[in-house]
N, C-alpha and C positions, 0 to 999 in steps of 0.2 A: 045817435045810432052808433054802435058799436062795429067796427072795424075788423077786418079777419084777414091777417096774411098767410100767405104758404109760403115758404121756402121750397126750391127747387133744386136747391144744393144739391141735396142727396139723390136726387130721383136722377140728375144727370149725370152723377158719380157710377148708379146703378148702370144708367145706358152705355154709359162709357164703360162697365167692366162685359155687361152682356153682348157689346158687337165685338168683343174683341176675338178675332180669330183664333179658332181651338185647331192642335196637331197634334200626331202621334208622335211620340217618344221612341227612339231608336228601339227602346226595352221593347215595349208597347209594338212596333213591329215585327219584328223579330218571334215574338210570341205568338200573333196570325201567323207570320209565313211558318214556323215549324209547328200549327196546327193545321193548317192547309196540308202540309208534305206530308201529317201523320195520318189525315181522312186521305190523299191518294194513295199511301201506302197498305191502306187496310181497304177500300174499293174497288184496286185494280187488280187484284188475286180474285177478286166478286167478281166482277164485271167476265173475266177472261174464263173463269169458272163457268158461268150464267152461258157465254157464247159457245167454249165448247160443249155444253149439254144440248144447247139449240142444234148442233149441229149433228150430233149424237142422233135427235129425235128427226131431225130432218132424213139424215140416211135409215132412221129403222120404217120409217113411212115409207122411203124408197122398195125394202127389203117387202114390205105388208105386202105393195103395189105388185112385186114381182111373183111371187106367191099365186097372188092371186089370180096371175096372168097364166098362172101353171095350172092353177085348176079350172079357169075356164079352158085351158088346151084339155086340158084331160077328160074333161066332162065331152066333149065333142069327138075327142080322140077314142072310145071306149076306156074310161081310167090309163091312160099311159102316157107317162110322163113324155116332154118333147125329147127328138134328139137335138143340141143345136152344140159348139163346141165354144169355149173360152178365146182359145187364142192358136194359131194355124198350128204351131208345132205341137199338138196335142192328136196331130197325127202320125206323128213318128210311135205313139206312145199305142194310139187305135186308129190303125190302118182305115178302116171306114168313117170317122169322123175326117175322111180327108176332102169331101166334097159337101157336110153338112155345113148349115149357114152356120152365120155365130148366135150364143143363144138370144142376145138381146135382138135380132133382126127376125127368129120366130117367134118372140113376144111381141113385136114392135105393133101385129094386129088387135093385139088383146089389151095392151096399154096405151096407144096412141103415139104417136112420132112419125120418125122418116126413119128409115133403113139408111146403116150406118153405111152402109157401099154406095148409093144411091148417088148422094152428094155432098163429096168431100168435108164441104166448108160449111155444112148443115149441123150443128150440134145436135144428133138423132132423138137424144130422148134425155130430160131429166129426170128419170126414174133411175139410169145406171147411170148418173153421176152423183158422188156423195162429193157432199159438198167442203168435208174433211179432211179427204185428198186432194182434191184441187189447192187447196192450202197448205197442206204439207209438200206436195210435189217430190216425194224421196226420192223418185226415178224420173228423169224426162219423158217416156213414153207415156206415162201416165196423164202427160197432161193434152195429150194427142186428140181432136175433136171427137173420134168414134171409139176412144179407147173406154170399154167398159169397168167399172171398178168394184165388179163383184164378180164372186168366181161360181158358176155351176157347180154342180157333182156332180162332173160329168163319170168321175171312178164307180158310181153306186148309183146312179139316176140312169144311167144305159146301158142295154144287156148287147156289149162290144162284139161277142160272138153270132148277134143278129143282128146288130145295124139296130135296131129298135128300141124305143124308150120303155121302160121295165113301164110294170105293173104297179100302179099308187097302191092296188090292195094285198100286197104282197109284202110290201114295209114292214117287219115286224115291231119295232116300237116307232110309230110316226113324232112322236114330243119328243126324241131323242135322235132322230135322223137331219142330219143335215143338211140342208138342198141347196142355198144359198149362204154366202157369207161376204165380208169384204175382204178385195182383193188380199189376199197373204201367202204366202210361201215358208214351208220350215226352218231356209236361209234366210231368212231376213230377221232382222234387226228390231229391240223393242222400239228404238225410234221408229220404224216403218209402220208401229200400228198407229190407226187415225186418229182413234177416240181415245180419253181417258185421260192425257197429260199426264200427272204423275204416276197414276196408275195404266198402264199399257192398255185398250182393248181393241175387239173386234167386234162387230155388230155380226149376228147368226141368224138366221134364216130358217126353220125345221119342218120337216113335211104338212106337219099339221097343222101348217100356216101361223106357228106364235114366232115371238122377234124376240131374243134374250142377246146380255152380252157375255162374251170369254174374255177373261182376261189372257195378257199375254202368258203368264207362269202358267194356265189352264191348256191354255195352245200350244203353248210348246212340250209341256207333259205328256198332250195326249197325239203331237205330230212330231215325232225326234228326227231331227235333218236326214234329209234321207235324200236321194235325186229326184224331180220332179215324178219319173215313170214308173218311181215305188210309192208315191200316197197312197196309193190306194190300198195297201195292210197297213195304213196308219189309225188309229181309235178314231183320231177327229172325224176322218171321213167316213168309216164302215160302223160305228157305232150305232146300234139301234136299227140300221137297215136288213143286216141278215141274225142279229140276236136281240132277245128281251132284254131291253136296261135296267141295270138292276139285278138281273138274273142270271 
């Protein structure tokens, strides 16, 4: 009978090179970490991009919501818009807004909340808070529990010489009139607007209940600094309300 050996030589030569522990190469590191730093470098322009549009869409849902609070008041009001004011010293400007509520506390039955007077330390309603200023915070008062972050019109939404909220059917172009927008003032700064990052904007509001955005060079074109008690012959605000847009 014939006889068969194996040699094992090799085969333990083989074991012995395949347990041998494998490392990366300083080179070899170096190459991940500056491919790592190049995907956060091109992700987090996405990512911040992605957040502020969420937050974009969050306040123009806000803006639908308010809207729509206007037209259940008006449908029950015979078509007339509420009276209700922004903010107290907006009666130095209309003597009879000096006893009206503010306007998010005449919405507050139509949208759901608590009345921002009620209870200090109640956040009234997140419908008038955009969630864009809360994070920006360019002013302190803004971040105040019942401080609202959208401005009525009140200059072109209330007929000041009767104490009473105009006529919805009276708007001459409603997809051009203004009703609602976020808080802004003519003095202020492109930092102050919420949305947009590199590009400035405002979220708008228009009678005919759609939601568009202005940019800040739109805003500031069509409202040139002026003192708060003259907006109202400013384009932002009267456009569309007593003329055809366009025409």
């Amino acid at each position: 009978m014939r006889r068969f050996t194996v040699s094992l030589k090799g085969t333990r030569r083989c074991a012995r090179r395949t347990a041998k522990p494998s490392a990366f190469t300083l080179v070899e590191l170096l190459v991940v970490i500056s491919i790592i730093a190049l995907l956060i470098a091109i992700l987090i322009p996405s990512l911040q991009k992605a957040r502020q549009q969420a937050l974009t869409v969050t306040c123009q849902s806000n803006l639908r919501q308010q809207l729509i609070g206007v037209s259940v008041y008006a449908s029950e009001y015979n078509g007339y818009f509420p009276v209700g004011k922004n903010f107290d010293w907006e009666k130095f400007t209309y003597p009879k807004l000096t006893f009206a509520d503010y306007i998010q506390d005449v919405l507050i039955p139509y949208l759901g909340g608590q009345r921002g007077d009620a209870n200090p330390d109640v956040d009234f309603s997140g419908v008038f808070r955009c969630p864009a200023v809360e994070r920006l915070a360019s002013h302190d008062w803004m971040t105040e529990p019942e401080q609202n972050h959208y401005r009525y019109n009140t200059h072109k939404a209330i007929l000041h010489e009767k104490g009473s909220g105009r006529a919805a059917g009276t708007v001459r172009s409603p997809s051009g009139a203004v009703l609602f927008y976020d808080l802004m003032f003519p003095d202020w700064r492109p930092k102050d607007f919420p949305h947009g990052g590199g590009t400035p904007l405002i979220n708008v509001g228009y009678v005919d209940s759609h939601v568009s955005t202005v940019t800040a060079t739109e805003y500031y074109d069509a409202s040139p600094f002026a003192p708060h008690r003259d907006e109202a012959g400013n384009v932002f605000v009267s456009k569309g309300w007593d003329t055809i847009c366009g025409g």
